[in-house]
VOPAGU-2260 file (C-alpha; in pm, 1 decimal, decimal comma):
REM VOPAGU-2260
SITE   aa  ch    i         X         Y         Z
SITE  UNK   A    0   -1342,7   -1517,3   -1167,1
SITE  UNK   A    1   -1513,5   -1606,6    -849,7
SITE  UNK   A    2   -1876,7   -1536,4    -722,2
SITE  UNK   A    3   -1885,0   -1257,6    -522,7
SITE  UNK   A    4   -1913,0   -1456,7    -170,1
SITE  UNK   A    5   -1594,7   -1646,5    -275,4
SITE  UNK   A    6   -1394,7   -1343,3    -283,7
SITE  UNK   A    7   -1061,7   -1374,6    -168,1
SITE  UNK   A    8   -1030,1   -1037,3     -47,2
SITE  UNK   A    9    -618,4    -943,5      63,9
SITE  UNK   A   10    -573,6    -832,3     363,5
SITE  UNK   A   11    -223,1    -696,1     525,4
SITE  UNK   A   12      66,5    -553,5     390,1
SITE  UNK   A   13      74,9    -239,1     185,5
SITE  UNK   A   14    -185,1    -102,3     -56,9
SITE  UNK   A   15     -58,2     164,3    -360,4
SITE  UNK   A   16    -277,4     348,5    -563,1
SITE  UNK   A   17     -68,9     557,8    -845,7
SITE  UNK   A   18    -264,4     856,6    -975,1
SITE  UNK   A   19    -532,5     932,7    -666,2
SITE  UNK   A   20    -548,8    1278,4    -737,4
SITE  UNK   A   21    -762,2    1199,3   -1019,0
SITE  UNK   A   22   -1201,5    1127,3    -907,1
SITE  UNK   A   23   -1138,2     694,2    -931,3
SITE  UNK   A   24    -770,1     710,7    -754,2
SITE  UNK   A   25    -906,4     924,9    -465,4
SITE  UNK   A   26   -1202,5     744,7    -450,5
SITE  UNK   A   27   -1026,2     380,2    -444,6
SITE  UNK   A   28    -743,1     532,2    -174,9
SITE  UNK   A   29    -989,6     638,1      66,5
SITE  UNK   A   30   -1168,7     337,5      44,8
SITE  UNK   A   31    -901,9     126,0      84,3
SITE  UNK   A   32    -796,9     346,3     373,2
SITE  UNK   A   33   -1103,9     338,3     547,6
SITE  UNK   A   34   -1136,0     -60,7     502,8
SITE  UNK   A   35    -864,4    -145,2     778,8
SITE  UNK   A   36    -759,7    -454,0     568,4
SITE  UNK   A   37    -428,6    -315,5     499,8
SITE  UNK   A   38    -162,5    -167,6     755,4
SITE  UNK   A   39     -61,2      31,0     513,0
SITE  UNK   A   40    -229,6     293,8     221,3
SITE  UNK   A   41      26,5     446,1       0,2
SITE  UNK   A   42    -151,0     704,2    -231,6
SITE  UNK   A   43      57,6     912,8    -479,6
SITE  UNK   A   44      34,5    1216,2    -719,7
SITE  UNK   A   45     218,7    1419,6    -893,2
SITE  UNK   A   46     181,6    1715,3    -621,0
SITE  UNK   A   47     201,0    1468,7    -300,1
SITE  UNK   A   48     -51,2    1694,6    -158,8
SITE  UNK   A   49    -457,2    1696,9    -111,5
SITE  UNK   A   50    -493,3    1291,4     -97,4
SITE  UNK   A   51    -736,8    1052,3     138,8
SITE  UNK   A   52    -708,4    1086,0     490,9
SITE  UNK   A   53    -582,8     771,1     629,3
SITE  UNK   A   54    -301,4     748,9     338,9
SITE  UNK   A   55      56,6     809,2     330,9
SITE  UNK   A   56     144,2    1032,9      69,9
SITE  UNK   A   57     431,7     947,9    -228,2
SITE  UNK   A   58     450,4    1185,8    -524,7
SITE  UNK   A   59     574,6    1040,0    -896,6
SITE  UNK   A   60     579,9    1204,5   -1242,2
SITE  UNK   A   61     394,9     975,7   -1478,5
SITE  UNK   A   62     666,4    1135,0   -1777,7
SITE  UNK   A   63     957,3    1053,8   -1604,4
SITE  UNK   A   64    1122,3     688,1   -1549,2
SITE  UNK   A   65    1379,3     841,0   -1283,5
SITE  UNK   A   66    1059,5     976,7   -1101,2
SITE  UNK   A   67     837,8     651,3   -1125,2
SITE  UNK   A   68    1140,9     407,1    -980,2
SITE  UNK   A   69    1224,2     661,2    -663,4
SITE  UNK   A   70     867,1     620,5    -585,2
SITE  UNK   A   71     823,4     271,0    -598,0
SITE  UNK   A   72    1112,3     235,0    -398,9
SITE  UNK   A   73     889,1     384,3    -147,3
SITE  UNK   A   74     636,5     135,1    -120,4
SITE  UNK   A   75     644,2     -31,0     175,6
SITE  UNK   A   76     691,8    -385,0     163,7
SITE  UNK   A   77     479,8    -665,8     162,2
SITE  UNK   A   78     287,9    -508,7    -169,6
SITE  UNK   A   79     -65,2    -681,1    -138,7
SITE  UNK   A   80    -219,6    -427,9    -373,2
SITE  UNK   A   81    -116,1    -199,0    -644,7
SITE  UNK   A   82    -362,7      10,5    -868,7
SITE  UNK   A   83    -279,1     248,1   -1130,2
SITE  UNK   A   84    -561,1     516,1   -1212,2
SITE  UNK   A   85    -378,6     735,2   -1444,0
SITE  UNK   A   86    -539,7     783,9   -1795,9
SITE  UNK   A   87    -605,0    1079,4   -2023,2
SITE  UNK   A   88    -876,9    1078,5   -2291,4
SITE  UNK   A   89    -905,3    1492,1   -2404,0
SITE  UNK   A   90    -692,5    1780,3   -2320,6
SITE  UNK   A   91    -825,7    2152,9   -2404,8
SITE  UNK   A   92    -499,2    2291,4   -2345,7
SITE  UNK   A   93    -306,7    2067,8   -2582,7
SITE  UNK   A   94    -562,4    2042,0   -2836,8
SITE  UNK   A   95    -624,1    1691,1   -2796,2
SITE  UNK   A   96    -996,9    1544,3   -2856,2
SITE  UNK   A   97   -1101,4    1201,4   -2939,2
SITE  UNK   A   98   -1104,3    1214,0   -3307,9
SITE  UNK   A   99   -1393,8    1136,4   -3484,8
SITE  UNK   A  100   -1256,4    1071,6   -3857,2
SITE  UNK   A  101    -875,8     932,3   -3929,9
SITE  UNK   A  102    -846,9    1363,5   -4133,8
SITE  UNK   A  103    -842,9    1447,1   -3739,5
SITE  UNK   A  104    -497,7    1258,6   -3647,4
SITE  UNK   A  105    -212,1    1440,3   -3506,8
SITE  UNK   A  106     141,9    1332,2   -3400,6
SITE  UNK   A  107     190,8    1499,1   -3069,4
SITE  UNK   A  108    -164,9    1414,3   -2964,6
SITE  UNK   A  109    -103,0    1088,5   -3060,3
SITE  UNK   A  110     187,1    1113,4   -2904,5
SITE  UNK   A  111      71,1    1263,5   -2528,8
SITE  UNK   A  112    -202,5     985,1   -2524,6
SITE  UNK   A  113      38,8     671,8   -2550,3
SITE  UNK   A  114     256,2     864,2   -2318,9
SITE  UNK   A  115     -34,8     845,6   -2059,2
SITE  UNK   A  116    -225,9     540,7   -2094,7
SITE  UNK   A  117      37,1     292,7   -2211,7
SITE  UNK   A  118     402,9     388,6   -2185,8
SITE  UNK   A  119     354,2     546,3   -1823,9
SITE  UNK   A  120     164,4     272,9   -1674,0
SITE  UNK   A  121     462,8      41,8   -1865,2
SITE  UNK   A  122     717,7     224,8   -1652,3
SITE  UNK   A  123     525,8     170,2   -1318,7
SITE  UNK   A  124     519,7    -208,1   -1375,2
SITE  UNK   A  125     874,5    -148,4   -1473,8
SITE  UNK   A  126     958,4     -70,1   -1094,2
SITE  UNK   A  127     690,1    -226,7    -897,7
SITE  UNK   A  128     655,4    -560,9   -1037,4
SITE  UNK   A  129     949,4    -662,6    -944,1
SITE  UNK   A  130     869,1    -559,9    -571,4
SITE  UNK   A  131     590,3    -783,7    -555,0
SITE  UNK   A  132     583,6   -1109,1    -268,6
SITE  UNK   A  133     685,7   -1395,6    -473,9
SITE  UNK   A  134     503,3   -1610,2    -240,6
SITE  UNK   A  135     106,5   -1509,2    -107,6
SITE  UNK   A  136    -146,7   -1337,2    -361,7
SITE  UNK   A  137    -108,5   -1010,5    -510,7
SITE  UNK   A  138    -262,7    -783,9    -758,7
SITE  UNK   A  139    -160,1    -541,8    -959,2
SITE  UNK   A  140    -397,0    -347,7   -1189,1
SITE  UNK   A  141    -414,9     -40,7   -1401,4
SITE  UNK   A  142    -723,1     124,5   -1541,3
SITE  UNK   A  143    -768,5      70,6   -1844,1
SITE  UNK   A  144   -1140,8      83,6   -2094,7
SITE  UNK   A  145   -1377,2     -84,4   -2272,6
SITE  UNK   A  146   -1283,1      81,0   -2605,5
SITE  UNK   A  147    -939,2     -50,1   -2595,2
SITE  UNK   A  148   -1094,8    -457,2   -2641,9
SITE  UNK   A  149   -1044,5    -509,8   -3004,7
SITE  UNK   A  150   -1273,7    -766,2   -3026,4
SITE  UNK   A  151   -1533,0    -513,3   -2883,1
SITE  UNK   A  152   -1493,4    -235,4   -3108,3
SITE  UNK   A  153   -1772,9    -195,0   -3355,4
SITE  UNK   A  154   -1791,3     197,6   -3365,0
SITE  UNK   A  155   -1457,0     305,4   -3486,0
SITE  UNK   A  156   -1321,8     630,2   -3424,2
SITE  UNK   A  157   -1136,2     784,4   -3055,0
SITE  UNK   A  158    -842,7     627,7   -3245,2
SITE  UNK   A  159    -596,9     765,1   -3004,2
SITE  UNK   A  160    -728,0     717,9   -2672,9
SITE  UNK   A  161    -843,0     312,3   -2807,9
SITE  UNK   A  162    -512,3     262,9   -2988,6
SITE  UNK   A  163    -317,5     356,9   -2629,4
SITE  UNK   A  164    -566,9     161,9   -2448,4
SITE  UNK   A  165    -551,5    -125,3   -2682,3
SITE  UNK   A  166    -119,6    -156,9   -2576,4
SITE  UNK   A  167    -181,9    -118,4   -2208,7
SITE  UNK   A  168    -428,7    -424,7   -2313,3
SITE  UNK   A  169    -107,4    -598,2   -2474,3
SITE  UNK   A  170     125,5    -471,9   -2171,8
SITE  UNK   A  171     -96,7    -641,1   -1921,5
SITE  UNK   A  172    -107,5   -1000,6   -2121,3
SITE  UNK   A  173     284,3    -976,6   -2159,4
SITE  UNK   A  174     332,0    -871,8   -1814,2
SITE  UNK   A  175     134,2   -1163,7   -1658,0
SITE  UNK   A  176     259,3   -1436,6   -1889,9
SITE  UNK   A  177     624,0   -1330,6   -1751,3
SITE  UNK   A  178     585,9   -1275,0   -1349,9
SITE  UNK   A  179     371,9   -1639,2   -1412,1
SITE  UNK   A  180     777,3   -1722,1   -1418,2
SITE  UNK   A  181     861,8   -1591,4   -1139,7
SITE  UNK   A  182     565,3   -1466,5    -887,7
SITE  UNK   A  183     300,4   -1784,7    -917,4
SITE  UNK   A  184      64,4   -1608,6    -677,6
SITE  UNK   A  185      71,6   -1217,5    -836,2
SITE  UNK   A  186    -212,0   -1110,1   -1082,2
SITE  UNK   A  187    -196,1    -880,1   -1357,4
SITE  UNK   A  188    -511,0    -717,8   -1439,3
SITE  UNK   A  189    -675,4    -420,9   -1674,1
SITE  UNK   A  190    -993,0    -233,2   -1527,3
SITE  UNK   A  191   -1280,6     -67,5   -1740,6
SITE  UNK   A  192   -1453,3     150,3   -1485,2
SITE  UNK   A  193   -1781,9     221,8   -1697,5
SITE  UNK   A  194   -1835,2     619,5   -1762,8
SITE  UNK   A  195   -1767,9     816,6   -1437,3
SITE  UNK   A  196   -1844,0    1169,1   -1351,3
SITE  UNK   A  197   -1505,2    1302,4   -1398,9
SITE  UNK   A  198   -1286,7    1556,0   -1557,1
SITE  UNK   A  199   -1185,8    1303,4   -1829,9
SITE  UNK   A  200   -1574,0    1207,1   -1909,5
SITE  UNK   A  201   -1743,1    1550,1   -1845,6
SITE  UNK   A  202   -1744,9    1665,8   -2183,0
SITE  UNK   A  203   -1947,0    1329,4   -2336,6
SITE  UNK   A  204   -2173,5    1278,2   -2004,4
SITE  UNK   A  205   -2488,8    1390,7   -2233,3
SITE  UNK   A  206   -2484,4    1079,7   -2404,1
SITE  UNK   A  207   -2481,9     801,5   -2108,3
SITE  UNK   A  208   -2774,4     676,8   -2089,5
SITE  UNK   A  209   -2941,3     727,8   -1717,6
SITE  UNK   A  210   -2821,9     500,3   -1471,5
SITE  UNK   A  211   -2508,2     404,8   -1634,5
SITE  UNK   A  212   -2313,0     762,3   -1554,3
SITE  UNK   A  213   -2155,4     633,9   -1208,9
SITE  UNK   A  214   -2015,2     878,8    -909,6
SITE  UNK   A  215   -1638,5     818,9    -826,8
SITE  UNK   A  216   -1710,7     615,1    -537,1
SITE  UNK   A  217   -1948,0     379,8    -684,3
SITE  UNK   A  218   -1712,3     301,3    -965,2
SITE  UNK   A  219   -1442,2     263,2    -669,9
SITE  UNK   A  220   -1634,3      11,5    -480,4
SITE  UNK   A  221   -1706,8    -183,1    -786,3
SITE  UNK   A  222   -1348,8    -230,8    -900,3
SITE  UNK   A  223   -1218,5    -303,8    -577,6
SITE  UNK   A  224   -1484,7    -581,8    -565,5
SITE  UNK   A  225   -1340,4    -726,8    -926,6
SITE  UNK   A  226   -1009,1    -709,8    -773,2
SITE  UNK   A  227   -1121,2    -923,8    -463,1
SITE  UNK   A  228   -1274,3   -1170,0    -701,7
SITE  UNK   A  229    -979,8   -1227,0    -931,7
SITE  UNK   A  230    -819,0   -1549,2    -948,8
SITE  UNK   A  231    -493,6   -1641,4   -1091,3
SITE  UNK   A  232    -645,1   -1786,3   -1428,8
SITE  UNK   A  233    -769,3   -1420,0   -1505,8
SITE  UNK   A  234    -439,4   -1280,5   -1472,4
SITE  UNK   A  235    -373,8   -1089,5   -1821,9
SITE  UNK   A  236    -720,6   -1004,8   -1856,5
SITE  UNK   A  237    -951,8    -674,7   -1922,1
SITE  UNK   A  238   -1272,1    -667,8   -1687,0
SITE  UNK   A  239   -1580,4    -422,1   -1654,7
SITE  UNK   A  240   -1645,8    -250,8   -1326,1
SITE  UNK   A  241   -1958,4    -573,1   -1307,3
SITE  UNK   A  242   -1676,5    -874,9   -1312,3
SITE  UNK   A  243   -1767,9    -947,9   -1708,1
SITE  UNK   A  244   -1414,6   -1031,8   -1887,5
SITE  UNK   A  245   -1419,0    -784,5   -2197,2
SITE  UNK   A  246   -1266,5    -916,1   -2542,2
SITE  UNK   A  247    -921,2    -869,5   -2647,9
């Protein structure tokens, strides 16, 4: 990864951000918006409705394949930037909590979690890689988190939510190892955000320590500047929200 001044910043073209309904996709769509370094700002939800000014709207369902490929037949072409800021860590309404002890594991929790954070971000690369410039650079990058790195995991436990973040991990690596084939220029990337003030992080914001609980904005501006500091070589890789490339 570059320094920060080296940044290779894209400009032009079309910018995407799936899922900015949710605190980082709004965040990241209105920033890009308000930027001017794109001509274009594409910013869908499942609703279509209440997004950025600035941004043209697109809706997709993150459950259904038919929905995700009418969408990204949407995007308008050249794709310079594509984020994906879907993810689901607890659900009251389903019953679904980071467990705390393997007793706790249940299928359809299990089940609605690698649904979220792997197989529906799997589906949008599914349609949009594809779409990508195979000549000029190009990212593409889904949120992803720190407790998905293997390497990094020393507390056990949230076996769901790290197990589904652990294969988006894996879907990243396999996804830049094959457009390397095919679209030199295009990086693949996975995001940790930190902990942001959020619906998904609300009920575990007692214990973040102070200063490391970050608004939706900050955590926006910090990703975006990771993205503008990617080079090809970290293509396949998970970063924090400060540039540092996390374990596997």
């Amino acid at each position: 990864m570059q320094d920060e001044a080296a940044g290779q910043g894209i400009t032009g073209g079309t910018a995407a951000v799936f899922g900015a309904s949710g605190a980082i996709g709004a965040a990241a769509a209105a920033r890009l918006a308000g930027s001017g370094r794109f001509a274009t700002v594409m910013a869908g939800s499942r609703g279509g409705a209440g997004l950025p000014s600035g941004c043209t709207p697109f809706r997709f369902d993150l459950n259904d394949d038919a929905s995700i490929a009418a969408a990204a037949a949407e995007l308008a072409p050249p794709l310079g930037l594509v984020l994906v800021c879907t993810g689901l860590l607890h659900d009251q309404a389903s019953a679904i909590v980071p467990e705390k002890t393997v007793r706790a594991l249940d299928a359809e929790a299990l089940a609605r979690l690698y649904a979220v954070n792997a197989i529906g971000p799997a589906l949008i690369a599914k349609h949009v890689l594809p779409r990508l410039p195979r000549q000029g650079r190009c990212v593409f990058a889904v949120l992803s988190a720190k407790v998905g790195s293997i390497g990094d995991n020393r507390l056990g436990g949230w076996h769901g939510y790290r197990a589904s973040k652990a294969a988006l991990n894996m879907m990243i690596r396999n996804f830049a190892i094959e457009m390397a084939r095919t679209h030199p220029e295009v990086i693949v990337a996975a995001l940790h955000p930190g902990t942001v003030k959020s619906r998904l992080s609300a009920p575990f914001e007692r214990g973040v320590p102070p200063g490391q609980l970050f608004t939706p904005d900050y955590a926006a501006e910090r990703l975006l500047n990771v993205v503008d500091r990617l080079e090809k070589a970290d293509s396949g890789g998970l970063f924090a929200w400060d540039g540092t490339r996390l374990p596997d």
